[in-house]
N, C-alpha and C positions, 0 to 999 in steps of 0.2 A: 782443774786438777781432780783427781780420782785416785780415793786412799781407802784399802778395807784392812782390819783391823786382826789382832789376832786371834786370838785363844793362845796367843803366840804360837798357834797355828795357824792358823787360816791368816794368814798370810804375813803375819808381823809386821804389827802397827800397836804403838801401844805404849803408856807412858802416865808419870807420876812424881811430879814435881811441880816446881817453879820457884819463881823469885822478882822483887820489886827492880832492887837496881843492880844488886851481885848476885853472889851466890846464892842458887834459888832453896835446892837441897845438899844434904849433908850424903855423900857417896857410903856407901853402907858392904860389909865384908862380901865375897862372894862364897854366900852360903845356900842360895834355895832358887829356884824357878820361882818366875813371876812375881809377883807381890809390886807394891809402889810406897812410894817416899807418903810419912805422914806429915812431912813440914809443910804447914800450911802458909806461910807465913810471906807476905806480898801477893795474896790471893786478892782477889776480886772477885763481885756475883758478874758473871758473863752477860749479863746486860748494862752492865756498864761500860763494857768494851766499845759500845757503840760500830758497830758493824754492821750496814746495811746488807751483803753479802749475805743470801741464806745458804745451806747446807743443802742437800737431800741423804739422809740415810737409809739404808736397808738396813734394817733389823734384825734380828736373830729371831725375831716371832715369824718373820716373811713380811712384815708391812714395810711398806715406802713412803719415808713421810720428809717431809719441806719443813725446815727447823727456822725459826724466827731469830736470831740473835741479840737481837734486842728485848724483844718481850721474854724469851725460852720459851714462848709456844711451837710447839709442833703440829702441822698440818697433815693427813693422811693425804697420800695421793693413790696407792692403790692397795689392798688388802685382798688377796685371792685363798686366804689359806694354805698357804705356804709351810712346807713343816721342812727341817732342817735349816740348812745353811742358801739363801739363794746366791742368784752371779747379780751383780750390776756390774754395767758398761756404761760409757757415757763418749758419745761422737766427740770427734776434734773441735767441732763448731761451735759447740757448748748447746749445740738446742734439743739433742735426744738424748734419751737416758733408755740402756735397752736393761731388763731384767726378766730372769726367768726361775725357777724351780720346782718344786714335785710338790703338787695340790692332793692333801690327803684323804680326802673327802673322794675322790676319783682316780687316786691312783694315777693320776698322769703327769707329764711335764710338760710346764706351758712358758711359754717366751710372750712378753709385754713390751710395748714402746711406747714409752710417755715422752709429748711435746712439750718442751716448757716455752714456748711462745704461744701455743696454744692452749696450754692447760689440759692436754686431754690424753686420753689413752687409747691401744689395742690390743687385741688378740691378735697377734701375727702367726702361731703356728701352736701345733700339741700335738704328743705323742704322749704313748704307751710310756711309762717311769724308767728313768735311764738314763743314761748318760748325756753330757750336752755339752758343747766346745760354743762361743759367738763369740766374732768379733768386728767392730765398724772399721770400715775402708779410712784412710787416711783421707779423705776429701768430705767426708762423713755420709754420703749419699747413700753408700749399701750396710744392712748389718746381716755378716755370715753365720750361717746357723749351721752347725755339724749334730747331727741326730744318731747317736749309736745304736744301732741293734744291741738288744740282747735277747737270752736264748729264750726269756719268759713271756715275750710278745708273741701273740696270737698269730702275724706272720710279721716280715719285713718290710711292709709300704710305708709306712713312717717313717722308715730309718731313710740317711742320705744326708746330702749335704743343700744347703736352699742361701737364695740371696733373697733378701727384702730389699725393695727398691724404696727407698722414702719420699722420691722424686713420686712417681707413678704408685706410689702404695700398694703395692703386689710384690708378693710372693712368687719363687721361679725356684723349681729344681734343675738343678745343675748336675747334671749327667758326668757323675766318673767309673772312668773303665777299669775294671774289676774280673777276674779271671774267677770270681764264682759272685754268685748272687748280691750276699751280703758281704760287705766288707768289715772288720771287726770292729777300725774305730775313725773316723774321718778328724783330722782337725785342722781348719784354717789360720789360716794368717795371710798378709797382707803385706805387698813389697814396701820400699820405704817412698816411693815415685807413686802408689796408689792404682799403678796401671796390671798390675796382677794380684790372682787371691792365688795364694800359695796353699796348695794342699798336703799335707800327707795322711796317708792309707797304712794303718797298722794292718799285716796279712799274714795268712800261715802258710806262703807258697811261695813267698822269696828268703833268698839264704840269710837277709837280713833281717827281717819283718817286716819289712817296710817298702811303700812304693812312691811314689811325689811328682806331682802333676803341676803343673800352671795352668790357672786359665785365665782370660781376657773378656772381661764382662762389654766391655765396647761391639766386640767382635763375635764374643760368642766359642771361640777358638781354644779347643785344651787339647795340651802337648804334654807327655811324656817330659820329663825332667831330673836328672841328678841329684841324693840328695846322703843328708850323713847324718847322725847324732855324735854331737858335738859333747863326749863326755864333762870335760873342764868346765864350758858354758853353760853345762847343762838342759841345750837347747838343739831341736833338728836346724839343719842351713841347708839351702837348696841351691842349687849349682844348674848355670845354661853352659854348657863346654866345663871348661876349666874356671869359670868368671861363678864368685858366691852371688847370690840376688841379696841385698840387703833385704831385710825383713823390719817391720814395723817394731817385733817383738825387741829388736835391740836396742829401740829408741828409751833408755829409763832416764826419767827424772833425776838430775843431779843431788843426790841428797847422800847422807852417810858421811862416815868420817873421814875419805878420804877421795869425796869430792869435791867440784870448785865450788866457792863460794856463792849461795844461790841469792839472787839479786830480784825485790822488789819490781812491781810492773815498771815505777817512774824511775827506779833503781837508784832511789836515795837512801834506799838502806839496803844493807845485805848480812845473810848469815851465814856461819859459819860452825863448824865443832871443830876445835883443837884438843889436841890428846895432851896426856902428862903423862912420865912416868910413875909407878909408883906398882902394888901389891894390893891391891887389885888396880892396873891403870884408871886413872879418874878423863871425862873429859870435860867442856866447858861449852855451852853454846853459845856465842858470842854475833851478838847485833850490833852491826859498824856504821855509823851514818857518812854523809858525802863525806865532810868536814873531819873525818875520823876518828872521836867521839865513838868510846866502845862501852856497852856494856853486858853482861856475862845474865844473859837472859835465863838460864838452869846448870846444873854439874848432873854429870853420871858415872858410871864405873862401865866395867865390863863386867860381861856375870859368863861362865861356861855353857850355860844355862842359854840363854838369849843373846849372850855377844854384848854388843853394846848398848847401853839403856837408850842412849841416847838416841835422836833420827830425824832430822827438819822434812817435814809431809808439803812445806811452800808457803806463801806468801797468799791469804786472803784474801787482802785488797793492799792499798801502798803502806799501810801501818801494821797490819796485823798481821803473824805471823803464826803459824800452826803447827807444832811439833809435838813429840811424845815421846816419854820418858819411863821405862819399865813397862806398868803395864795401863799409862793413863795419858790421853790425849790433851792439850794443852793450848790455849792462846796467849801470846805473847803480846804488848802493845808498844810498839816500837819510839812511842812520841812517850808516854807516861812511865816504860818501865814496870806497868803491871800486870800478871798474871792470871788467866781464869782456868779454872777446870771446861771444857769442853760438853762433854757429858759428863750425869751423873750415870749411876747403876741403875736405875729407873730407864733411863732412853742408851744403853751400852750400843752402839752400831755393832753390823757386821761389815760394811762397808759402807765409804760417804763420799763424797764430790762437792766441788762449787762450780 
């Protein structure tokens, strides 16, 4: 699972509460952006969770570090001097973690891929500071890297779009055709079958902006394709005839308030969030075992501001459950009923995965 965090911006994740066996916090007016519940109350120190499952976080500093659960030690796994917000990726496999961001110290941007069955890292590409799109193939083998030009680059050979092969560990640019040199902005995606990397081509020479290609990395083979931005979805769809190509991008994690219920690996337990009425709507996160034994793991409201506090991020391992509530991340323990803070403001993620 792959969860990054907000500013409730950067991507909205975020949360503050909990509770032993009910109600964890008190739902509070909807008056102000962000903030988090002070009720501490059926807290535990998150090493008592007992969770063998470690974490990897990216940081808001740029470091990538392997968080212990048990002890709260954190390990560094790579630290390049990263200034802003980096990306982390993590393949479907669970064994690569791709990241990249803008090294200050050189003014460039560089993409990393740490093996966690290996323990190790690389340098799979860099450019000139700018823009950057990646994403891994559904079978996890390739991770797509889209490189934006921009105008402050010395020239254009950096920019482009490139496959990392993790089979063969090489790098390959992928040739797309382009009615002038530079194209403005490449971004991939990835069909939902894994058998195409979907492109689209931000440009200033068609009526829409826009251009969309498919290519077939087996083959080699890129074709001219259909494609639209999908206002309501807020996402481009790319069409072969009249037929959309599913895209990877639609596959999201069942979570939110008016999802199905998200089920444990061994699926003896599940969660859920139920609404209530009321001024400000409050809602409940409720953990159901086989046997149907419920209990009401946090409460939240809706805020205008954030929407709803509440948001189950998945299932840890077969007990532990990881949610977040305003603006603070949470573990839930499905057998004891007790709560821990996740991080503190010392280790705040930008993004984190198991």
């Amino acid at each position: 699972m792959f969860r990054s965090t907000p500013v409730r911006l950067a991507f909205a994740m975020l949360a503050a509460t909990t509770a032993s066996l009910a109600t964890a916090a008190v739902p509070v007016a909807d008056g102000g952006c962000g903030g988090a519940s002070n009720n501490d109350k059926g807290k535990v120190p998150l090493a008592s969770m007992h969770s063998d499952v470690p974490l990897y976080v990216a940081q808001y500093s740029g470091r990538v570090v392997e968080m212990d659960l048990r002890s709260g030690t954190s390990t560094t796994l790579s630290d390049h001097g990263f200034g802003g917000m980096p990306t982390l990726r993590v393949s479907g496999n669970g064994r690569w973690l791709g990241y990249d961001g803008f090294v200050k110290a050189s003014s460039t941007t560089q993409y990393w891929l740490y093996d966690r069955r290996a323990h190790s890292e690389r340098l799979i590409y860099e450019h000139p500071q700018g823009g950057r799109m990646t994403a891994f193939s559904p079978d996890s083998r390739y991770l797509a890297i889209g490189a934006a030009y921009h105008d402050r680059w010395p020239d254009a050979s950096r920019a482009g779009l490139f496959l990392f092969d993790t089979t063969s560990m090489r790098l390959q640019r992928i040739p797309v055709p382009a009615r002038k040199k530079v194209p403005v902005i490449i971004a991939p995606a990835w069909s939902q079958d894994g058998k195409a990397l979907l492109i689209m081509v931000r440009t200033d020479w068609t009526p829409d902006g826009f251009e969309y290609f498919s290519y077939d990395p087996a083959t080699g083979r890129m074709e001219a394709i259909a494609g639209d931005y999908n206002k309501e979805a807020n996402r481009h769809e790319f069409f072969r005839g009249a037929q959309r190509i599913p895209s990877t991008e639609e596959i999201v994690p069942p979570t939110g308030l008016d999802g199905e219920p998200v089920w444990a690996p061994g699926r003896h337990w599940q969660a859920r969030i139920d609404g209530h009425e009321g001024k400000p709507p409050t809602y409940a996160l409720r953990v159901i075992g086989k046997g149907g034994a419920s209990r009401t793991a946090a409460t939240g409201y809706h805020s205008h501001c954030m929407g709803a506090t509440l948001a189950i991020d998945g299932w840890l391992d077969e007990r532990h459950l990881i949610y977040r509530n305003g603006m603070d991340y949470l573990m839930f323990d499905a057998q004891t009923g007790t709560t821990a803070d996740l991080f503190t403001d010392k280790d705040w993620p930008f993004k984190f995965t198991w």
